[in-house]
C-alpha positions as CSV (number, residue, x, y, z in Angstrom):
1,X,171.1,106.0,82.3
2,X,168.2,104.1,84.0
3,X,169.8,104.3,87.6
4,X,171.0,107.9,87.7
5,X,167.1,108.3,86.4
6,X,166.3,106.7,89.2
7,X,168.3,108.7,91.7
8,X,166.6,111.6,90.0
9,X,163.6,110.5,91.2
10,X,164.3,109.8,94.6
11,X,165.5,112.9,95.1
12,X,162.3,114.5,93.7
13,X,160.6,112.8,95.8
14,X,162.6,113.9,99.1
15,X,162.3,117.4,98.2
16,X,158.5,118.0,97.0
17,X,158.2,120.8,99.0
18,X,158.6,124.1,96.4
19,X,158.6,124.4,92.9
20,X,161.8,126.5,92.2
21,X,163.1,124.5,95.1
22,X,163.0,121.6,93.1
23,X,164.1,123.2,89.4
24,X,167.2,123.6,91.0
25,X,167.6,120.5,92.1
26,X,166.8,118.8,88.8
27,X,168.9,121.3,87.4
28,X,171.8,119.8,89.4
29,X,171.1,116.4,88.0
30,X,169.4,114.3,85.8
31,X,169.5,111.4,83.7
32,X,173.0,112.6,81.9
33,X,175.0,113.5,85.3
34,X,176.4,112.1,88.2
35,X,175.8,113.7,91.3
36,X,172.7,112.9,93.6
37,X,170.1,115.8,93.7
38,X,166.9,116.1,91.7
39,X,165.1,116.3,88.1
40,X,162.1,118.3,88.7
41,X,161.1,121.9,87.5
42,X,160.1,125.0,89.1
43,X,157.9,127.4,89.9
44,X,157.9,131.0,88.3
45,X,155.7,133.3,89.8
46,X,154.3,136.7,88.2
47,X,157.9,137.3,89.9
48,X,159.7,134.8,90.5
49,X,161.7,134.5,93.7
50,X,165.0,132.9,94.1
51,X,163.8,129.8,96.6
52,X,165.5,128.5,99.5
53,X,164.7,125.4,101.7
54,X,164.6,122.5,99.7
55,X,166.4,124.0,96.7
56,X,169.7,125.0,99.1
57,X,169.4,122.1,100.2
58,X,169.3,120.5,97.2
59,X,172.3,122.3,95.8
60,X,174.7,122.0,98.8
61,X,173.5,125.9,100.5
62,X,173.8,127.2,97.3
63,X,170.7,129.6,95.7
64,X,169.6,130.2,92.4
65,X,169.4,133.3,91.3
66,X,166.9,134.2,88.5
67,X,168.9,136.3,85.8
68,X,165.9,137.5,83.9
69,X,162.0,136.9,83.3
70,X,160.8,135.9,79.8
71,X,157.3,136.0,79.4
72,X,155.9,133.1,80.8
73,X,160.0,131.5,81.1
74,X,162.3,132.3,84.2
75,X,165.9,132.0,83.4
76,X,168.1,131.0,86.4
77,X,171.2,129.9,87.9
78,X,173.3,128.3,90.7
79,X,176.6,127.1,91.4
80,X,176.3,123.7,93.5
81,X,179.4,122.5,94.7
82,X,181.3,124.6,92.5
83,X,179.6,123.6,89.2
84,X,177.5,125.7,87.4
85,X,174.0,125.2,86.5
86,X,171.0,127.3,84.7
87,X,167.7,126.4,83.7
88,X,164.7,128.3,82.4
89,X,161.4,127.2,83.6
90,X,157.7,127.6,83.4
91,X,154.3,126.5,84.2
92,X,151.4,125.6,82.2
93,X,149.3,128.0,80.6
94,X,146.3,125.2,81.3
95,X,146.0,122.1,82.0
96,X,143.1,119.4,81.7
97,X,142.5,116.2,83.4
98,X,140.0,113.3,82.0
99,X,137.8,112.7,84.1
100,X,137.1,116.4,85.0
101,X,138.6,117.7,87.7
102,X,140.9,115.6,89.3
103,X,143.7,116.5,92.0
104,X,147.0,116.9,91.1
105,X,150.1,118.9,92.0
106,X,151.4,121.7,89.9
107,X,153.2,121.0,86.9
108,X,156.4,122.5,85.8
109,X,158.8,122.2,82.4
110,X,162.6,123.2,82.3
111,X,165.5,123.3,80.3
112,X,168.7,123.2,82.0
113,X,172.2,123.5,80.9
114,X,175.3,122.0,82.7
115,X,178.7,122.6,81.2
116,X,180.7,120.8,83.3
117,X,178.9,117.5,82.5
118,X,178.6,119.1,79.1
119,X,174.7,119.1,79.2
120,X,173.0,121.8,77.2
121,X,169.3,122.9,76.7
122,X,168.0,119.5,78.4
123,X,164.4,119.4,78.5
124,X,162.3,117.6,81.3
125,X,159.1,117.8,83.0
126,X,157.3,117.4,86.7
127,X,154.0,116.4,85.8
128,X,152.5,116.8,89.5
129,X,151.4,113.6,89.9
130,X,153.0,109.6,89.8
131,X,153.0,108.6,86.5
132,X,151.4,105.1,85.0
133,X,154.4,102.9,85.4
134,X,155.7,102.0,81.8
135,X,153.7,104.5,80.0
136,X,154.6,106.7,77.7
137,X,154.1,110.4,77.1
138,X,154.6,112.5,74.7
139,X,155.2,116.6,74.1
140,X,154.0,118.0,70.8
141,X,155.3,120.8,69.1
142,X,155.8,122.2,66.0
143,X,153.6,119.6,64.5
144,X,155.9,116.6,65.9
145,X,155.3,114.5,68.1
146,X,157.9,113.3,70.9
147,X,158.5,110.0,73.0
148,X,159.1,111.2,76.7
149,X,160.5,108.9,78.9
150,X,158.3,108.4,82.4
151,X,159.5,107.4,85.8
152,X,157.4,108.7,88.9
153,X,156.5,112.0,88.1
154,X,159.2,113.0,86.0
155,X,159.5,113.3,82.1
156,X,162.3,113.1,79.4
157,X,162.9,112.7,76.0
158,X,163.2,109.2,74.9
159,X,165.2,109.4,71.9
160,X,168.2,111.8,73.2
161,X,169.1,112.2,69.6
162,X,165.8,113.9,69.0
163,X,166.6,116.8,71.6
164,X,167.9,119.4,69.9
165,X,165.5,119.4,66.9
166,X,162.7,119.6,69.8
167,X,164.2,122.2,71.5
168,X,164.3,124.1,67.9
169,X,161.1,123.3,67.3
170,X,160.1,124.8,71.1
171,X,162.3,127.7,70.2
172,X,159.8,128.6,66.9
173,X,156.1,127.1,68.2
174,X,153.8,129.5,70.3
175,X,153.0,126.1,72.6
176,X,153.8,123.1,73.6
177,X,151.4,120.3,74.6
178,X,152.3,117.7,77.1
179,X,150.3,114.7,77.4
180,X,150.7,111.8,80.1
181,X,148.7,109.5,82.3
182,X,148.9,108.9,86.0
183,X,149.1,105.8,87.8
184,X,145.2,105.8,88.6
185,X,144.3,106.3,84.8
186,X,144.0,109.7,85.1
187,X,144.8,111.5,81.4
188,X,146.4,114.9,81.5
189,X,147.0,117.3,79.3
190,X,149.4,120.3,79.9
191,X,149.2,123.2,77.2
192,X,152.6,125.6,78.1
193,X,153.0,128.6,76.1
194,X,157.0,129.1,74.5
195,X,156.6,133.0,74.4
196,X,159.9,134.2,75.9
197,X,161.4,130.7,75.9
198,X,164.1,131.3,73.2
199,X,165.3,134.8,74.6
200,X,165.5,132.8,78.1
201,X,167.6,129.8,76.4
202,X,169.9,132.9,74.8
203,X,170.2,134.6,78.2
204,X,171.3,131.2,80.0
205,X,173.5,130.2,77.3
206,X,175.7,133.9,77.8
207,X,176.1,132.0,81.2
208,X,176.5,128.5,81.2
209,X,178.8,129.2,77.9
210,X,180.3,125.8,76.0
């Protein structure tokens, strides 16, 4: 798990050029799958627009299409080398740094859903800036409180056996807060409202289907 975390990240970091760019590419691969591309998340927009670049790139030419907006959630999908992929993805609603102020890159979640690895409703995070190596986030919700595992700027649950009761918990909770340090000290905290989430993890489900 630790290694195809860490191709994860190399490809993150090769293809930091466009948020939806890189949902894709995490999309295509993460800690649970095989091939190379990226775990990252993606940008949606007041409308969102299908990326290119990076993301084609990414997902050997292919493009993902978004298949319907969700309040603050995108639902989309691709078929890289022949496998199929969707996600849903949003940014933060706000997001605070301690000390005041302090540069960072946008930060995006997902959840992504890959049948033919049999992946469903995995939930990560690009935080938008190198994370403190060996520290440990977490993403609150519902009243819980959830390990994420960090490695450069990306973000997964710790306990896999945890993950669905999160993503229950995500599905019910107005917002989710994600909490995280960089590599300079820097603490962050990223507020991301779940309205829409649960009708956008019903409309990728009718199709990236079991």
């Amino acid at each position: 798990m630790w290694f195809r975390r860490a191709l994860t990240i190399l490809a993150i970091n090769g293809l930091a050029c466009g948020a939806t760019h890189l949902a894709l590419a995490q999309a295509v691969t993460s800690p649970n799958s095989t091939p190379k591309p990226a775990k990252t998340a993606t940008k949606p927009a007041t409308a969102p627009v299908a990326p290119k670049s990076a993301a084609v790139a990414a997902a050997g030419g292919t493009e993902p299409v978004l298949i319907g907006q969700f309040g603050t959630w995108g639902a989309y999908t691709a078929t890289p080398n022949g496998r199929k992929v969707c996600f849903a993805l949003a940014k933060p609603s706000s997001s605070k740094t301690n000390p005041p102020n302090r540069p960072r890159d946008p930060a995006y979640a997902f959840v992504s859903t890959r049948p033919s690895e049999k992946v469903f409703n995995e939930v990560s995070v690009m935080i938008g800036y190198a994370l403190k190596p060996g520290s440990e986030s977490t993403l609150e919700v519902g009243g819980s409180s959830y390990a994420m595992y960090t490695q450069g700027d990306g973000l997964w649950i710790k306990n896999a056996a945890e993950e669905e009761r999160m993503v229950e918990a995500m599905r019910r909770a107005p917002d989710a807060v994600i909490k995280g340090v960089s590599a300079k000290g820097t603490e962050t905290i990223d507020t991301f409202s779940l309205k829409g989430l649960s009708q956008a993890l019903d409309r990728i489900a009718q199709d990236c289907k079991h």
